[in-house]
C-alpha positions as CSV (number, residue, x, y, z in Angstrom):
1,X,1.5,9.5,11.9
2,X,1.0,5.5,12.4
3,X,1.2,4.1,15.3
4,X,1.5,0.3,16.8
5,X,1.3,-0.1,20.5
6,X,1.9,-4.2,21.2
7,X,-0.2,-5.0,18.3
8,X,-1.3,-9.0,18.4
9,X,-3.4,-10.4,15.4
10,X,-4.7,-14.3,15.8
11,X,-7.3,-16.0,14.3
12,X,-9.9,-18.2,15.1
13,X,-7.9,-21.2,13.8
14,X,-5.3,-20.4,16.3
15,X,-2.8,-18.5,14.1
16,X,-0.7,-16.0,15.1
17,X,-0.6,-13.6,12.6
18,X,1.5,-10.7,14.2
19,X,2.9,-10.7,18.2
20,X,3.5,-7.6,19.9
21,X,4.2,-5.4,17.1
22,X,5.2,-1.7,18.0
23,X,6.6,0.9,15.7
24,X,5.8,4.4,14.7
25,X,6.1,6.3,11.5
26,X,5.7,10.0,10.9
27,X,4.3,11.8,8.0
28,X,5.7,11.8,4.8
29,X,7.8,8.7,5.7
30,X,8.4,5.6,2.9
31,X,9.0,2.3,4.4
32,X,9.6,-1.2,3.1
33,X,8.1,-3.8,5.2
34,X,10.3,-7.2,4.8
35,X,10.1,-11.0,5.4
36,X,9.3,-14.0,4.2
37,X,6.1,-15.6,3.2
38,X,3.8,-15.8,6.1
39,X,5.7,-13.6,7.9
40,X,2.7,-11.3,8.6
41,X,3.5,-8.0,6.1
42,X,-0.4,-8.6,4.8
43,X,-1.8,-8.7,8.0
44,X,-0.1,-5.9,9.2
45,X,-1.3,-4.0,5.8
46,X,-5.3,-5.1,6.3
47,X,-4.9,-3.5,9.8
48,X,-3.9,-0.5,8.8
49,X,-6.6,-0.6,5.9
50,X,-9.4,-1.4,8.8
51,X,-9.7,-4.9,6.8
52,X,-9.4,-6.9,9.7
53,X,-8.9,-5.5,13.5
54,X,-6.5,-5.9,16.2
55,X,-6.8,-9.2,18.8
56,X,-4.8,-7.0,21.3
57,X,-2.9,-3.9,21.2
58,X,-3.5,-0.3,19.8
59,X,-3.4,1.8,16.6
60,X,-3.1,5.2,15.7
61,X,-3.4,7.2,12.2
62,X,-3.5,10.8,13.1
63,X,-4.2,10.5,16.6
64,X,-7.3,8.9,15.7
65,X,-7.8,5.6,17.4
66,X,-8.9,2.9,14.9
67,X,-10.4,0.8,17.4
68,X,-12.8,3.4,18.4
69,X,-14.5,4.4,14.7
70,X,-18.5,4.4,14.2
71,X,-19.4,2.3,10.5
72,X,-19.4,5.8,9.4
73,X,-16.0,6.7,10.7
74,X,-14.6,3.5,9.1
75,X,-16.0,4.6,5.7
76,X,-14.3,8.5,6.2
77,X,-10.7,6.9,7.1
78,X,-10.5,4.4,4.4
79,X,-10.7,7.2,2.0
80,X,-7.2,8.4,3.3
81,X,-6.0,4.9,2.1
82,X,-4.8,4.0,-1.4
83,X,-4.2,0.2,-1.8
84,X,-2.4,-1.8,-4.2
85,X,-2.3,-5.3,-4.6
86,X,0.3,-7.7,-6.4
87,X,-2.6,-9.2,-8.7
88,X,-4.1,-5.5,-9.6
89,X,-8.0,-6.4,-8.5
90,X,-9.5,-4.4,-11.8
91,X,-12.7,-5.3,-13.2
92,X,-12.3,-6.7,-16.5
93,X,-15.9,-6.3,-18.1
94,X,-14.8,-2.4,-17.6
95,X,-12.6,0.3,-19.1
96,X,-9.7,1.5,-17.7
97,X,-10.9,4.8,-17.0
98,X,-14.3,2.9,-15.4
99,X,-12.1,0.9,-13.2
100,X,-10.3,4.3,-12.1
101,X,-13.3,6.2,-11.3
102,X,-15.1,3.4,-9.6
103,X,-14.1,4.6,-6.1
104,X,-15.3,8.7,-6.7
105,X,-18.6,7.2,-7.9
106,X,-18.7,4.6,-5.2
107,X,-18.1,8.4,-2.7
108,X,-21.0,9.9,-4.6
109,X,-19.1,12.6,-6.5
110,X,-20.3,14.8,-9.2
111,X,-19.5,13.8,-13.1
112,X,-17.4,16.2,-13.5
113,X,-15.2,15.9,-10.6
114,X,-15.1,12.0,-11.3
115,X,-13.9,13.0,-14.7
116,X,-11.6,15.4,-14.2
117,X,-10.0,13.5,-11.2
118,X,-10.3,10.3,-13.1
119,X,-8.2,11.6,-15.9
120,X,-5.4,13.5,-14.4
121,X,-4.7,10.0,-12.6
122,X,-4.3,8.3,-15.7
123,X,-2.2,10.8,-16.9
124,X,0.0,11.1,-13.6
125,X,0.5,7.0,-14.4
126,X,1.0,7.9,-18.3
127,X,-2.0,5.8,-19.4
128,X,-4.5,8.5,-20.4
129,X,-3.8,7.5,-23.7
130,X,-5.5,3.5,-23.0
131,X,-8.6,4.6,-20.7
132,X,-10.8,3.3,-23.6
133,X,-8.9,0.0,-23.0
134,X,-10.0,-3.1,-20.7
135,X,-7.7,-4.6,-18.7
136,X,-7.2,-8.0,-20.6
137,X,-5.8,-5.6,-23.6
138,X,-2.5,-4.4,-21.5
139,X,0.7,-5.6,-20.2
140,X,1.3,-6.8,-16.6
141,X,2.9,-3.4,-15.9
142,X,0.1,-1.4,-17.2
143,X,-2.4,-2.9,-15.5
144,X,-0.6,-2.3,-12.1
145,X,-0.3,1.4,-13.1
146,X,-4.2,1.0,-13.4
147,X,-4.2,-0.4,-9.6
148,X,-1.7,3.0,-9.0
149,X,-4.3,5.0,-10.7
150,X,-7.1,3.5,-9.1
151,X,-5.9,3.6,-5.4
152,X,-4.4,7.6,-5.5
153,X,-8.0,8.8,-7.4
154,X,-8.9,9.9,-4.1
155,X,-5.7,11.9,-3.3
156,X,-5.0,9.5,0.1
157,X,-2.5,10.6,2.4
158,X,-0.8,7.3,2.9
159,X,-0.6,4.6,0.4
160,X,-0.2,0.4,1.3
161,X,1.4,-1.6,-1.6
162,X,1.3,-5.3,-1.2
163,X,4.1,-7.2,-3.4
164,X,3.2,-4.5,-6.2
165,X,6.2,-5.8,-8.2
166,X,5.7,-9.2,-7.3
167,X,4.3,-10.0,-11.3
168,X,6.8,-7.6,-12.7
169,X,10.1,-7.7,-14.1
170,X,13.1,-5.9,-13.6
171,X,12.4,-2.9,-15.4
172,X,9.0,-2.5,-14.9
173,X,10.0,-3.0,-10.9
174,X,12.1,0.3,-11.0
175,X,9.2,1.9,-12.8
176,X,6.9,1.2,-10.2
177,X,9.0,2.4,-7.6
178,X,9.4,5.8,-9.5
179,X,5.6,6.4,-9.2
180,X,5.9,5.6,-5.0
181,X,9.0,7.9,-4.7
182,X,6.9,10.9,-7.3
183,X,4.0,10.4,-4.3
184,X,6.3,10.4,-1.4
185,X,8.0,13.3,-2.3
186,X,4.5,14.9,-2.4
187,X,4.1,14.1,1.7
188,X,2.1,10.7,1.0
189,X,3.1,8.0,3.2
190,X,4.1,4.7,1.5
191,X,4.7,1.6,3.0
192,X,5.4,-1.2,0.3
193,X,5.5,-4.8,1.2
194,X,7.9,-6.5,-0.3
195,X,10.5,-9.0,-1.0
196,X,12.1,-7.7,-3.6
197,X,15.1,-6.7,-3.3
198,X,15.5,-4.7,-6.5
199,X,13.6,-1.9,-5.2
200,X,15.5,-2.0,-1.6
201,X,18.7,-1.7,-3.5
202,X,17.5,0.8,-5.9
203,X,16.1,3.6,-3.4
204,X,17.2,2.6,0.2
205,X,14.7,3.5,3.0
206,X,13.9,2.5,6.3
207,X,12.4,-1.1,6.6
208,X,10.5,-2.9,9.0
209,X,11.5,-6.7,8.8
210,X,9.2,-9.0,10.5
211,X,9.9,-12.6,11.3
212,X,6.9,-15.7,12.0
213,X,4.3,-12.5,13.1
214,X,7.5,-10.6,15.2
215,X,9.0,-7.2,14.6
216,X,12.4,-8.3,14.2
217,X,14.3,-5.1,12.5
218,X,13.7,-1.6,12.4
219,X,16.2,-0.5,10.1
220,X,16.7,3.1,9.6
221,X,17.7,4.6,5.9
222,X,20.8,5.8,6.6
223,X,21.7,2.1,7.5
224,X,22.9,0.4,3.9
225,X,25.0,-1.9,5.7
226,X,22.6,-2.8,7.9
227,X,19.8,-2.9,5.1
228,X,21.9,-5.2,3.1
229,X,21.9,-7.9,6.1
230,X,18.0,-7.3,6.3
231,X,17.8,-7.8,2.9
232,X,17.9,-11.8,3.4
233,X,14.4,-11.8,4.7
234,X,12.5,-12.4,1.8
């Protein structure tokens, strides 16, 4: 379970990133969060991810209250969180497989759990086959299957995808989206940032559509009229 409670975000420039946001999502759920450029879907993503912290307002991931976490605490919860960015963040002086199993070794795990865990998450991304590879050697799509591989090594119960197709085509779009749908529909919660409106169109699900730093639509799956008109915020 997330939970926003009249969530505010500025910074010390005097930006408002995100005004009053409240929503809650229950486990197991996959939503795409809409709007434009600027319109606060990364802001709203680092919160969850304990990157940055509320200005006002209250949050909840399994009745834990983020605002109230020791250094120690931070470091636990962030391990229930797989991210994924729209320019893939590997490390190009390593492997594949290095830049897979940088997070179990970062947790201190042994070898062969690194290995083993390492592996089966290149294979559930059907890469195993490249580990031996860097990432300058594959396509634009591989290397975001890498980010995939990378940010579900740790089994995470919810998963934050920021533009993930925003450097892909069509194709590879649709590809993507089958690996978010194979996780989903084993209890992970996904919420994908996005404006693209390929994979809104392709697997309709509920969608949070912010607007300037405002919650402007919650629109529920079972709306595909309603998701069409939402579908212009992008």
């Amino acid at each position: 379970m997330i939970l926003f409670e009249e969530v505010s975000k500025s910074y010390y420039t005097g930006q408002q990133a995100l005004q009053n946001i409240s929503f809650r999502l229950e486990d197991g759920e996959m939503v795409y969060l809409r709007g434009r450029s600027g319109a606060g879907k990364s802001s709203l993503l680092k919160l969850i991810n304990l990157v940055e912290r509320p200005s006002m307002g209250r949050i909840m991931v399994d009745d834990i209250s983020l605002g109230g976490l020791s250094e120690r605490g931070m470091q636990l919860y962030r391990r229930r969180i797989g991210m994924i960015f729209q320019d893939y963040r590997l490390i190009n002086s390593r492997t594949v497989y290095d830049n897979v199993a940088l997070p179990l070794v970062i947790c201190g795990r042994p070898p062969e759990e690194v290995r083993k865990r390492a592996m089966a998450s290149l294979d559930l991304v059907g890469l195993l086959e490249k580990r031996n590879y860097y990432p300058l050697q594959l396509s634009g799509g591989e290397q975001q299957r890498v980010g995939i591989a990378r940010a579900v090594v740790n089994r995470p119960r919810i998963i934050l995808a920021d533009e993930p197709t925003g450097n892909l085509d069509h194709d590879l779009s649709l590809e993507i989206l089958k690996l978010f749908l194979r996780f989903n529909r084993s209890g992970v919660t996904v919420i994908i940032a996005t404006h693209d409106n390929t994979l809104v169109s392709a697997c309709p699900r509920r969608q949070l559509v912010l607007e300037s730093g405002r919650l402007i639509q919650d629109i529920p799956a079972a709306a595909p009229q309603a998701a069409q008109a939402g579908g212009s915020a992008s």
